[in-house]
N, C-alpha and C positions, 0 to 999 in steps of 0.2 A: 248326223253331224260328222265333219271329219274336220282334221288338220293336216295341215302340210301342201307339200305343193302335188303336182301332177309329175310324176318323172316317166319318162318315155322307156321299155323296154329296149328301143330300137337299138342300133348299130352307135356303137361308141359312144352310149350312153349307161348309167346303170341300171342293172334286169332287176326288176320287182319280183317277190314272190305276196304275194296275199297270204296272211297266218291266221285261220281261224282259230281264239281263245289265246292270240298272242301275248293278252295280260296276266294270263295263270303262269306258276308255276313252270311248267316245263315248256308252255309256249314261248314266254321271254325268254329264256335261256336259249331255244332256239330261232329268237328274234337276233341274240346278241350273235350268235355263231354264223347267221346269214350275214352280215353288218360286215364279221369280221372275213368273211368271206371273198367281198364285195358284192353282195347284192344289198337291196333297199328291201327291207321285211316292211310291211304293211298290215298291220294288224287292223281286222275287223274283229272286236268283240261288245257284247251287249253289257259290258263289265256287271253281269250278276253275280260272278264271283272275284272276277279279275281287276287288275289293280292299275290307275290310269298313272303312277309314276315308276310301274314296272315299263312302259313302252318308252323308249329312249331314242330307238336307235332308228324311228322311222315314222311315217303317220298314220294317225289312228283313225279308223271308223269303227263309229259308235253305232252297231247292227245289230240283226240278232239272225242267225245262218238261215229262222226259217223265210226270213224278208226276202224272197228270192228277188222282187227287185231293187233293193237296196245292196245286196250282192251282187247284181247285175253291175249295178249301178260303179262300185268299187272295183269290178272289173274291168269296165273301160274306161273308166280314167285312169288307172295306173296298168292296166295294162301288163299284168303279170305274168311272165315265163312260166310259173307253175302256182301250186295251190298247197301249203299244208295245215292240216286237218285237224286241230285240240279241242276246241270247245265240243262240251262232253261232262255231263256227271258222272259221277267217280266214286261213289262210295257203295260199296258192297251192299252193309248193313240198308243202306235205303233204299237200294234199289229193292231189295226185298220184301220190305214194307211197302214201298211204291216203285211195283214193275210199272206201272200206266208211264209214270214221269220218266222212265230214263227210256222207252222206247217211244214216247211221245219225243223227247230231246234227243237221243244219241241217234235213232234211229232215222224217224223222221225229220230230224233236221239235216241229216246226214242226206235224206233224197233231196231234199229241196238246195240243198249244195250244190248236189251234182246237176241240178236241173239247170242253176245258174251256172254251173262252169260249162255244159253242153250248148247250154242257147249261146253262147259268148265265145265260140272253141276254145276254150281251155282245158289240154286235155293232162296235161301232167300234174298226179293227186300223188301227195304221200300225206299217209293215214296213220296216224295214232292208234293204235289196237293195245292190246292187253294181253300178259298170261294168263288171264283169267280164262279166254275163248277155251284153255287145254282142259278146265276141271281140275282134277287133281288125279293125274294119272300116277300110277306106281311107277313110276322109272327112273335111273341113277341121273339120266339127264335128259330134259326133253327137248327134243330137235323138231322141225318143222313135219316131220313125215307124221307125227303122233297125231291121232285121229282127236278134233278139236269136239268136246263134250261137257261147256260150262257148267256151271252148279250154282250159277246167281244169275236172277235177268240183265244185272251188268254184265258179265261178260258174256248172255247173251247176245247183249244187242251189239256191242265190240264184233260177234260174230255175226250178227244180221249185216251191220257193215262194211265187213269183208266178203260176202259173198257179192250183199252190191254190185260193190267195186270189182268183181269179177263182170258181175253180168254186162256193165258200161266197157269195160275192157273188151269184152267179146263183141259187144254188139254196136259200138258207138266212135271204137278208135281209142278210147282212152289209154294210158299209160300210167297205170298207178303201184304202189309200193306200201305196203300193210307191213309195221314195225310194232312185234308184238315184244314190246317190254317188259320186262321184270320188276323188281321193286326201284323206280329212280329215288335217286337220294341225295344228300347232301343240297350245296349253294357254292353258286358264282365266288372267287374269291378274291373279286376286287369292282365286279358288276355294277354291286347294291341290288339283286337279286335274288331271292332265297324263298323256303318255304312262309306262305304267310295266308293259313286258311282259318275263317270263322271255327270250323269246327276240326278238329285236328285227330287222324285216325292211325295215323302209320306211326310204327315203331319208336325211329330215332327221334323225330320231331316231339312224340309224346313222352321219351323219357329224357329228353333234354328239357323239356318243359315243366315235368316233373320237378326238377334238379332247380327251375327260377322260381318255383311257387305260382305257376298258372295253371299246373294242372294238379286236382288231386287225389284222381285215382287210379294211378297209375298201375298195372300189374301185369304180371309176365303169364299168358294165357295157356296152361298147361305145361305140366311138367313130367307126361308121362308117355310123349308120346316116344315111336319106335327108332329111336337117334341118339348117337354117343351121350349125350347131358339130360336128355327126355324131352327138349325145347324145341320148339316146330326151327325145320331150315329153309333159309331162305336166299337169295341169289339178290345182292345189291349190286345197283350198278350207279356213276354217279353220275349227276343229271349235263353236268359236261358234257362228260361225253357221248349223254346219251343224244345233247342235242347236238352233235357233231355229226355221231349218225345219219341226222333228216336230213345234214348238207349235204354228205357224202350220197345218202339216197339220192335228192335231187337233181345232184351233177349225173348220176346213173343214167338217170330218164332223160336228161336235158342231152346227154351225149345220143340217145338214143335208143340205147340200151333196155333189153327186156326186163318189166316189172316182175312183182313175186313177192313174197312172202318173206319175211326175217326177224327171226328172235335176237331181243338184244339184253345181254347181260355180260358174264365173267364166267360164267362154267363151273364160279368156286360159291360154295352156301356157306354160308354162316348161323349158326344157333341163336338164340333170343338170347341166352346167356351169352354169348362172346358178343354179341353187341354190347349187353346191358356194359358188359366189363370193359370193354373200349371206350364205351362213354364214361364209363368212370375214371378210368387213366387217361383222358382227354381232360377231363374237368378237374381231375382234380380233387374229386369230389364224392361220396359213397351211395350208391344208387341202391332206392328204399327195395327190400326182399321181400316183393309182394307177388305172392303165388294165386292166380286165379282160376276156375276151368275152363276146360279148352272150349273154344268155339264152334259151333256147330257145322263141320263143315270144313273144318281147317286142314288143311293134308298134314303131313310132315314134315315133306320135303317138295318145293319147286324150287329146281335148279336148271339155267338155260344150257342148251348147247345150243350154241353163237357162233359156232365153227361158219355156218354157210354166209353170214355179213362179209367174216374176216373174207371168204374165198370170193366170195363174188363185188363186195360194197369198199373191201380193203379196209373194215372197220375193226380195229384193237383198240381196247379200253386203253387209257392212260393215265387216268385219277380215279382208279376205282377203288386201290385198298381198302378196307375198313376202316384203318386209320385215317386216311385221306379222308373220306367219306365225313368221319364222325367229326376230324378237326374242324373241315368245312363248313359242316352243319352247326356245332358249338362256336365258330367267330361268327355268323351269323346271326343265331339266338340271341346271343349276349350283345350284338354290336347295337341294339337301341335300334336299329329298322323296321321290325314288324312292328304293324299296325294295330292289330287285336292283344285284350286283354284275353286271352283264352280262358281262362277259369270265370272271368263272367258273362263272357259271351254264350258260353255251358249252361250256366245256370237263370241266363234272362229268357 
């Protein structure tokens, strides 16, 4: 099923990109950043998690990545200058319970992508990755050169999909661009775009949720690891500009420009405790002191060095403070947008 019209790549008209999982989370955000760009984002997604009033800014096919001819199919009618790459499960915890399903989906849907962008030449991919590919290496900040060693079949497969995309790069012509992120966070602050998942696993979202009474088990997962307050650190970046980034990629490859690899974050971590605290001075409000054990697996600290984006992609954050970050994410929560009751969708 799609909507909208046919818009031509060509000469003096506006360049399409095709956004696979345009309706998540960080795909919209980078639907809205291509829009404001001037290109026409084209969302193909199967909406099994994605949301059909997050796509605004362009039209949508209802696909799903492994339909390589319905891919096909979205590529020659609109005709896209490039490809970026979201849809993808995302949750640590399940992929561990079910490796089958995120390398069945991230992975192998990830070939059958590239099979429709090769038979169609399309060859400019920028790719959604993970710091999860790095494991949890000991170092003050980890840069691109750190040898990639996940510790969950999620970022696994994140790394099955980067080497892909090498192999099509060497052997096929491609031109692609792998953006291993940090923790995205925050929402749009005028979009109507924000976080809005059935099941809700990250940080800020869970103790802002906390705080409306949709979530109620909220807690701060160890307190003892090896860091000024005992509280795992973490590197937020906020989903602005994280999707500013993919344009910025994009124009990269569209000028010509050789692909590669780039972590994206802030360089600065922050504590589970100085979150919890900025959310609370954000609300307003006393966020519950609930101490739980750490996670199996948890480092202590992932922190990016992002130095090589600024030098090469000319990407510097610009709404990433924590403050930023958590305002963002609290007029969000509160503003009556998301869709899910969370605490029952938990529990049905």
């Amino acid at each position: 099923m799609r909507t909208g019209a046919n818009i031509s790549s060509g000469r003096g008209m506006t360049r399409s990109v095709l956004v696979t999982g345009g309706a998540g989370y960080i795909g919209s955000h980078a639907c809205h950043a291509l829009a404001e760009a001037g290109y026409l984002p084209v969302t193909l997604d199967n909406l099994s998690l994605g949301h059909p009033r997050f796509v605004r800014w362009g039209p949508l096919v209802v696909a799903d990545i492994h339909d390589v001819s319905s891919v096909i199919e979205a590529i020659r009618t609109y005709q896209p200058v490039g490809l970026m790459h979201f849809a993808a499960f995302a949750y640590v915890g399940e992929s561990v319970a079910d490796p089958q399903k995120y390398h069945e989906n991230n992975v192998i849907g990830t070939l059958a992508l590239l099979n429709a962008a090769r038979q169609t030449g399309l060859r400019n991919f920028v790719f959604s990755s993970s710091c999860a590919v790095y494991g949890a290496p000991e170092v003050e900040r980890i840069s691109e050169e750190v040898l990639p060693q996940p510790v969950n079949p999620y970022g696994t497969s994140k790394r099955a999909c980067e080497m892909m995309l090498s192999d099509f790069v060497a052997a096929y012509g491609f031109n692609a661009i792998s953006l291993r992120y940090f923790n995205a966070s925050g929402a749009h602050p005028t979009a109507g775009i924000g976080e809005d998942r059935i099941i809700e696993t990250r940080l800020i979202p869970r103790a802002i949720l906390s705080l409306l009474g949709q979530v109620d088990d909220f807690a701060v997962f160890g307190n003892d690891f090896k860091t000024p307050d005992g509280t795992a650190i973490r590197d937020y970046i906020h989903v602005v500009d994280l999707a500013r980034a993919h344009v910025l990629a994009l124009d990269h490859l569209l000028a010509g420009k050789a692909g590669g690899t780039f972590n994206l974050g802030t360089g600065r971590g922050y504590s589970v405790n100085e979150v919890v605290n900025a959310i609370a001075e954000v609300s307003g409000r006393l966020m519950p002191d609930v101490k739980g054990a750490r996670r199996p697996g948890d480092p202590a600290r992932l922190v990016a060095d992002a130095s090589l984006a600024q030098r090469v992609l000319g990407f510097i954050p610009q709404r990433s403070s924590l403050q930023q970050i958590v305002a963002d994410a609290w007029a969000w929560h509160t503003s009556g947008q998301t869709r899910y009751d969370h605490k029952r969708k938990r529990a049905a």
